[in-house]
C-alpha positions as CSV (number, residue, x, y, z in Angstrom):
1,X,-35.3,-19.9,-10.5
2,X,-35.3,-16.9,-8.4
3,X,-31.8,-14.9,-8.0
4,X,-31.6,-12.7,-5.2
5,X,-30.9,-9.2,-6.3
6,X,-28.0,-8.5,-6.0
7,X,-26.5,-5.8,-3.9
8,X,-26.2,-1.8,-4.7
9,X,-22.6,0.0,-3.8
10,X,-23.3,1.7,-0.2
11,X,-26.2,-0.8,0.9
12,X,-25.9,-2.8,3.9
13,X,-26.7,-6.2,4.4
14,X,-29.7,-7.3,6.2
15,X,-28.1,-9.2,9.5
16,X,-29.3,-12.6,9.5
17,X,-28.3,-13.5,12.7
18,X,-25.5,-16.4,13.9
19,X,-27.0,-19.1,11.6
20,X,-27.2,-16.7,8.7
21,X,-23.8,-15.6,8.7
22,X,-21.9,-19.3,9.3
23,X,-19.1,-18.2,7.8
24,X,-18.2,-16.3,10.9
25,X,-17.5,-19.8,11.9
26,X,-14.7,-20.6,9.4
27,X,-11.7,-18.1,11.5
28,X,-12.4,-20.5,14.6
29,X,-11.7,-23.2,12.4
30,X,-8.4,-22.2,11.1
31,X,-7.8,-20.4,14.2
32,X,-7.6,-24.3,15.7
33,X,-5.9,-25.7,13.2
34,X,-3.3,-22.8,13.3
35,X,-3.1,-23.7,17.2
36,X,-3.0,-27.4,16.3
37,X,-0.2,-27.1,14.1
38,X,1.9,-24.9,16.3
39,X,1.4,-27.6,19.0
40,X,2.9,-30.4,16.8
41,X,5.5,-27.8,15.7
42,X,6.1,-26.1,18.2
43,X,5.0,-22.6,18.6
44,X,8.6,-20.9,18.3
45,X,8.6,-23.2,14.4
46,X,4.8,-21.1,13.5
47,X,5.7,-19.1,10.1
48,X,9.5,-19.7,10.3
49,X,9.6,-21.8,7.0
50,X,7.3,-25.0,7.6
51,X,5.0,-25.2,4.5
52,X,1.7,-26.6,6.6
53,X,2.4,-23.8,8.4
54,X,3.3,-21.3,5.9
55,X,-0.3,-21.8,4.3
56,X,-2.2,-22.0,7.8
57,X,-0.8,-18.6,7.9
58,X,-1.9,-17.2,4.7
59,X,-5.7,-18.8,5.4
60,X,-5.7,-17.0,9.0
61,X,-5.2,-13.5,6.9
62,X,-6.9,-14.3,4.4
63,X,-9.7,-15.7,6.4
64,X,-9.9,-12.4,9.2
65,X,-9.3,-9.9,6.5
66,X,-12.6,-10.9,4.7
67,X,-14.1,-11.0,7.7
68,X,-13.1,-7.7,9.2
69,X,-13.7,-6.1,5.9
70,X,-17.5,-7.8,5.6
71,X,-18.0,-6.5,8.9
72,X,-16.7,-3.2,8.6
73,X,-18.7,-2.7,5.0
74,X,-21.9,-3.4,7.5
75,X,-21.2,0.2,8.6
76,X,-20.7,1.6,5.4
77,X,-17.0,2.1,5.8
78,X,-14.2,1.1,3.3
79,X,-13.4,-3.0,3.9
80,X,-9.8,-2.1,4.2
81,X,-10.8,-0.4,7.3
82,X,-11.6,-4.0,8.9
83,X,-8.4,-5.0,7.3
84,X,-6.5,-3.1,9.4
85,X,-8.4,-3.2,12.0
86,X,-8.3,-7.2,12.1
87,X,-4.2,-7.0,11.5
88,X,-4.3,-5.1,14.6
89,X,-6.4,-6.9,16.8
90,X,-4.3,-10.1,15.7
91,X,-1.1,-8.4,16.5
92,X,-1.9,-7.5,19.6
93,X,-4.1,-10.7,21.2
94,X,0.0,-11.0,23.3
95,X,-1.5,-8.4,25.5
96,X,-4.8,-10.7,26.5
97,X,-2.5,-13.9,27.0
98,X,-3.2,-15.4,23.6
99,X,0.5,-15.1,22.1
100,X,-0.6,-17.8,19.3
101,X,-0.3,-15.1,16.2
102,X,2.5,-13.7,17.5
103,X,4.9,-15.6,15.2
104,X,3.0,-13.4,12.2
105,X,4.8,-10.5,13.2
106,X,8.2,-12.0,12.5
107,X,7.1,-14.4,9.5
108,X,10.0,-13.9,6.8
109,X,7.3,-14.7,3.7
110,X,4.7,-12.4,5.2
111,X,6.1,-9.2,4.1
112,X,7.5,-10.2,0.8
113,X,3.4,-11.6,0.2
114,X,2.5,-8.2,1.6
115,X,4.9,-6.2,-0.8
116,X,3.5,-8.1,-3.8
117,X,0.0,-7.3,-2.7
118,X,0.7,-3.4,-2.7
119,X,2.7,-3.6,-6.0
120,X,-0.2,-5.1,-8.0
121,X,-3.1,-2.9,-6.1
122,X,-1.1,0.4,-7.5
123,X,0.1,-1.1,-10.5
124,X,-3.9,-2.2,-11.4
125,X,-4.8,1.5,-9.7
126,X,-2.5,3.2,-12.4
127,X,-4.4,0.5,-15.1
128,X,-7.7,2.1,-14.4
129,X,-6.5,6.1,-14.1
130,X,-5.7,8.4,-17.0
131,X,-2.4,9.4,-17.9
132,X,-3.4,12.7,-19.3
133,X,-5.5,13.1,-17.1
134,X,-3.4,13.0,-14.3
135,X,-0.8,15.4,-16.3
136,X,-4.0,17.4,-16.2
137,X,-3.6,18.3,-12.5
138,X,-0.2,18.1,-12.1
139,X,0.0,22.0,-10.9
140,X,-2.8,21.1,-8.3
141,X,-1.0,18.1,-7.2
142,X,2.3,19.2,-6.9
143,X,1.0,22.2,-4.8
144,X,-1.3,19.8,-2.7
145,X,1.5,17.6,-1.9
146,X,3.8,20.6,-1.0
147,X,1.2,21.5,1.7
148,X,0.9,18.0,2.6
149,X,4.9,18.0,3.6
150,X,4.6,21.2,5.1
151,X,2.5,21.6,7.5
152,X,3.1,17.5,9.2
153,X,6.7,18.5,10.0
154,X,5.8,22.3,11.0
155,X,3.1,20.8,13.2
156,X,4.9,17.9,14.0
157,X,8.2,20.0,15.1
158,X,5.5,22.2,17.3
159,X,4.1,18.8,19.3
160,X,7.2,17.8,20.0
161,X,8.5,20.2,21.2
162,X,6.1,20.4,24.0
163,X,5.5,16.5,24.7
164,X,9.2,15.4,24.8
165,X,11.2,15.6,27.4
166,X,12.9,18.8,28.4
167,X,16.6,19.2,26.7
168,X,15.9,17.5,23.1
169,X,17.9,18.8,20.8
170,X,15.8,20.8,18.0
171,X,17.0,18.3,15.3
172,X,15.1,16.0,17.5
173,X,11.9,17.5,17.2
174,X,12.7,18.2,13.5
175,X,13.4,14.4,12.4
176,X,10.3,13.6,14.2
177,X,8.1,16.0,12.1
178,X,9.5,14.7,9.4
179,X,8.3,11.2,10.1
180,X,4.9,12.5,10.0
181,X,5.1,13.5,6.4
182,X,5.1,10.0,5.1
183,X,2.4,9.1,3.2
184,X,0.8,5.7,2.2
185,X,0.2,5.7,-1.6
186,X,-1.3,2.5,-1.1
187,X,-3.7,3.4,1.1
188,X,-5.0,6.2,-0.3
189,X,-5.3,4.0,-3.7
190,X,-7.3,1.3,-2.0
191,X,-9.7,3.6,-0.4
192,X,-10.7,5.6,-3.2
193,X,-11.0,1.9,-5.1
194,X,-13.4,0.4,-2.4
195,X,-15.5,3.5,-2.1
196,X,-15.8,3.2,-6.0
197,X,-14.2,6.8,-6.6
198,X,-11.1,5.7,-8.6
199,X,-12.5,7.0,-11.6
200,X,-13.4,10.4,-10.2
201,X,-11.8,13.9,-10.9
202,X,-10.5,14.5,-7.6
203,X,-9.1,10.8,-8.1
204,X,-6.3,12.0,-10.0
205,X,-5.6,15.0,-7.4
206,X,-5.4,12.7,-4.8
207,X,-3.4,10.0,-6.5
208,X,-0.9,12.6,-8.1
209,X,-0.4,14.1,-5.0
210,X,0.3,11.0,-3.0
211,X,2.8,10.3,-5.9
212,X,4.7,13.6,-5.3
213,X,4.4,13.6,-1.6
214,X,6.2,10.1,-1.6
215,X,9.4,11.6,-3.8
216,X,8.7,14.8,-1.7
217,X,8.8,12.7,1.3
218,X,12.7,11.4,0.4
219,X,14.1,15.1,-0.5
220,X,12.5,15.9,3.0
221,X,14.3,13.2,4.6
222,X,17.7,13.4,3.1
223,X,17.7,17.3,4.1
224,X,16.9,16.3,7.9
225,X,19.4,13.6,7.9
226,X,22.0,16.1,6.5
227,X,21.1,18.6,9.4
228,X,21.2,15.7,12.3
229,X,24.7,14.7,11.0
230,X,26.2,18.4,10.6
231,X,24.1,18.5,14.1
232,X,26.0,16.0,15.6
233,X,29.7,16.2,13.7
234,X,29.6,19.6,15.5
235,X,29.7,21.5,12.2
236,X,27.9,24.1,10.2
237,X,24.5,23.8,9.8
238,X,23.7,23.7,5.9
239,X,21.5,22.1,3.1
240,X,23.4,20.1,1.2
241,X,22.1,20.5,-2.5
242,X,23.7,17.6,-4.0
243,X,21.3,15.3,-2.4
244,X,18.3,17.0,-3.2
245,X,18.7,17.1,-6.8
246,X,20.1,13.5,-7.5
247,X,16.5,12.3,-5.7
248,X,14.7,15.0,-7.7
249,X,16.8,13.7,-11.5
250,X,16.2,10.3,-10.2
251,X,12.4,10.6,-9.6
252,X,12.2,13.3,-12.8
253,X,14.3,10.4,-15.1
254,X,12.6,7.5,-13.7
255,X,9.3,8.5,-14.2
256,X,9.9,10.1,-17.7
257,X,12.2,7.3,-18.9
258,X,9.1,4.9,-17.9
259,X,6.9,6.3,-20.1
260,X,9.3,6.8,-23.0
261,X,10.5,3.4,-23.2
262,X,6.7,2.0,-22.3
263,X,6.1,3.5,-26.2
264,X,9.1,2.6,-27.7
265,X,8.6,-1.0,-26.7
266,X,4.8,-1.6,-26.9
267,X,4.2,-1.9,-30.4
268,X,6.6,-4.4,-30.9
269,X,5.4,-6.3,-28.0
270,X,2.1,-6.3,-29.3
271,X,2.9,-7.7,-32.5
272,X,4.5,-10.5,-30.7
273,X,1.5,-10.9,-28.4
274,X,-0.7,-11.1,-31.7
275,X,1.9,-14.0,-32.6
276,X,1.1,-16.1,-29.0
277,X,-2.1,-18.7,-29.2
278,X,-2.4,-18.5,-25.2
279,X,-4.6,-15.8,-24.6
280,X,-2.9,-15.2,-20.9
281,X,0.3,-14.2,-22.8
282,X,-0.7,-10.1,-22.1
283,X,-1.3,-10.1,-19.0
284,X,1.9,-12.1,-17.8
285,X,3.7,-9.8,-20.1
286,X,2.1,-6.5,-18.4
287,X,2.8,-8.5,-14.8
288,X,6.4,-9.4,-15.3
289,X,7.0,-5.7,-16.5
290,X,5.2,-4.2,-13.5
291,X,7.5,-5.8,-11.2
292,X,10.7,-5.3,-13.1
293,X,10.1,-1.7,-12.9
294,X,9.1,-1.7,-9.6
295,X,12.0,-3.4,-8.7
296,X,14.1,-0.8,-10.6
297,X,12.5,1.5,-8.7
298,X,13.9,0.8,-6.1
299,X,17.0,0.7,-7.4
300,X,16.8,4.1,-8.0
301,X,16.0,5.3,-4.4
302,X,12.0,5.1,-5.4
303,X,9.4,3.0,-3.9
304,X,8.7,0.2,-5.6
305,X,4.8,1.1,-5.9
306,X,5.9,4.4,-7.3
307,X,7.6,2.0,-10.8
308,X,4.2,-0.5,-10.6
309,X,1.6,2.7,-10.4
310,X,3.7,4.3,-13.4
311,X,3.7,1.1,-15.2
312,X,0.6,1.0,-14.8
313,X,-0.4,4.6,-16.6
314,X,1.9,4.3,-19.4
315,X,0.0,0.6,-20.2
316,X,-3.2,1.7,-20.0
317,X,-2.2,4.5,-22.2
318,X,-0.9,2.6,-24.8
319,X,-3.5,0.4,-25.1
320,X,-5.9,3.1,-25.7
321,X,-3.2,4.7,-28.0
322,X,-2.6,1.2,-30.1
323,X,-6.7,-0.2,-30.1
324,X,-8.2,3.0,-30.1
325,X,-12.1,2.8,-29.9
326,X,-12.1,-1.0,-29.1
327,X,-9.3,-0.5,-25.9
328,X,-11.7,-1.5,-23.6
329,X,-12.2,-4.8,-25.1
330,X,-8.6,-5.1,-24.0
331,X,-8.0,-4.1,-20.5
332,X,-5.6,-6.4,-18.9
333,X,-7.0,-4.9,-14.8
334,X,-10.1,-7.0,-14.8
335,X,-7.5,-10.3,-15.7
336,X,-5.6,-9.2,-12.7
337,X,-8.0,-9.2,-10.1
338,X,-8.4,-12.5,-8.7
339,X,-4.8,-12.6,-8.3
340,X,-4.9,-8.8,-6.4
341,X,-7.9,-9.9,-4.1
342,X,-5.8,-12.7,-2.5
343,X,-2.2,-10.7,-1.8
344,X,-4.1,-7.2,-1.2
345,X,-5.6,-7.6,2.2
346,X,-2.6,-9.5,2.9
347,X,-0.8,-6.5,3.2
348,X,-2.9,-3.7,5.1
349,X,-3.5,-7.0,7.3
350,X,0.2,-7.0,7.7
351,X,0.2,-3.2,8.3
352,X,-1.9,-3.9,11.4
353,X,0.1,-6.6,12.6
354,X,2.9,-4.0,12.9
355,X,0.8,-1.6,15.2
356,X,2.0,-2.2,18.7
357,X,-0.9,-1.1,21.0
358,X,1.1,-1.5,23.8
359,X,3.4,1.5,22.7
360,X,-0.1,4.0,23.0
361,X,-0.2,3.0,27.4
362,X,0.9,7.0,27.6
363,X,-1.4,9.5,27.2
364,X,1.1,12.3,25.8
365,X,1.8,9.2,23.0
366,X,-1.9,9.0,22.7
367,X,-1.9,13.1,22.4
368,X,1.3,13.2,20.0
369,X,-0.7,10.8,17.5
370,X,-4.4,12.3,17.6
């Protein structure tokens, strides 16, 4: 039997025309059954709890984000790309008359399914990085992400000065820079993963720095929100210090105390593992503790893809530490993917579905955000 040879990382598919790509076809068919069901339910009852409806919802996204992403990959860009790109398109079909997704913006279980999408792409990102490695560059990336906070709210504070309207208080223009400075860890992550670069050097810049810009990205904001409430009390303007350093002992302990416990508890863990006859026993273990820690993470102050991303490292690490030589004939990342591939594009879909186009109809916004 022939196989067809299968396809090198950067080469484009042949188009095969309408016929040869059917599976265009398959978003018109859930797009009528999503239409169908919202005319039985009615479409104020689309994604507000109904469980026909709940999983018409899921096969839309799921559905559109692997077609954006197969179409975007056609031009050698990253599939998330089409990801967001098809989240926005479907968030935004209210402004052509066809209000039928429109319910997805509001869904209560689409953001929890997005949030578990993001916690097991960083949490499988940290799987396949290097903890010393990324302890390696630390220097680098603490000095990258410093820039990276810098020069959004300097430049940020510049534009808005001169595109809002005249009498803004400078706090104003200062909050609004700060904005800017947020970062998307998860982005970055799934970028560097679909160009095939996680591995990479620079990889571990990048990554550490998002990292640090996100904890940098809370100091930043409890300093601002300090000023605009001095600001607006009437009273001296000061930097609090007691803010700053709580967020800095709770990033520094959270982060330390992860790894410290990660190789206290391992060993044990894998002696009881050793004891289990199901072989799925490690990787529920290594899930369930990716998203306790993420949820303590946010407990903390953190984000939640800051604890799964640390998790992560420190399990990777000790599996190399514990199996030595044989570690890679057990990673736990390649037992996590089919589950990631379904709730990852669920949430940079979601992202799109957030972007309201309608909110770009001035050109200083347009400006402002170039």
């Amino acid at each position: 039997m022939i196989r067809p040879t299968p396809r090198q990382p950067g080469q484009v598919r042949p188009y095969r025309g309408l016929l040869g790509n059917w599976w265009l076809l398959v978003p018109a068919l859930v797009f009528g059954a999503w239409r169908a069901a919202g005319a039985q339910h009615g479409t104020e009852d689309v994604g507000t709890g109904d469980v026909t409806l709940f999983f018409l919802a899921l096969a839309a996204i799921l559905v559109a984000a692997k077609v954006g992403g197969e179409l975007i990959e056609r031009l050698n860009q990253p599939a998330v790309l089409g990801e967001l790109v098809v989240g926005i398109i479907l968030g935004n079909l209210a402004l052509a008359g066809i209000g039928v997704f429109e319910p997805l913006q509001t869904a209560p279980f689409l953001p929890i399914a997005a949030e578990i999408g993001v916690v097991l792409l960083l949490f499988q990102v940290g799987l396949e990085s290097e903890l010393d490695e990324l302890l390696a560059v630390g220097a680098s990336a603490v000095a990258v992400a410093v820039l990276g906070v810098i020069a959004p709210v300097a430049l940020g504070y510049a534009l808005s000065s001169v595109f809002l309207p005249g009498g803004a208080a400078w706090y104003v223009h200062l909050f609004l820079g700060a904005t800017l400075a947020a970062t998307s860890v998860g982005l970055t992550a799934r970028v560097l993963k679909d160009i095939g670069r996680l591995d990479a050097p620079e990889s571990n810049l990048i990554l550490g720095a998002a990292v640090v810009d996100d904890i940098l990205g809370l100091i930043v904001l409890a300093i601002v929100l300090g000023l605009v409430h001095a600001a607006d009390a009437g009273g001296a303007i000061e930097v609090s210090v007691g803010p700053v350093l709580l967020i800095v002992l709770k990033a520094a302990g959270f982060l330390g105390g992860s790894v410290i416990v990660g190789r206290l508890l391992f060993v044990p863990l894998m002696r009881l593992v050793r004891l289990a006859r199901s072989p799925s026993v490690p990787v529920v273990l290594a899930v369930a503790y990716c998203f306790l820690m993420a949820a303590l993470a946010e407990l903390v102050g953190l984000a939640d893809i800051v604890g799964a991303f640390t998790v992560g490292l420190v399990v990777n690490d000790e599996i190399g530490r514990f199996f030595g030589e044989k570690k890679e004939l057990y990673r736990i990342d390649a037992s996590i993917t089919p589950v990631s591939t379904i709730f990852v594009p669920v949430f940079f879909v979601y992202m799109g579905l957030r972007v309201d186009l309608a909110a770009f109809a001035s050109l200083e916004v347009i400006v402002f955000a170039v």
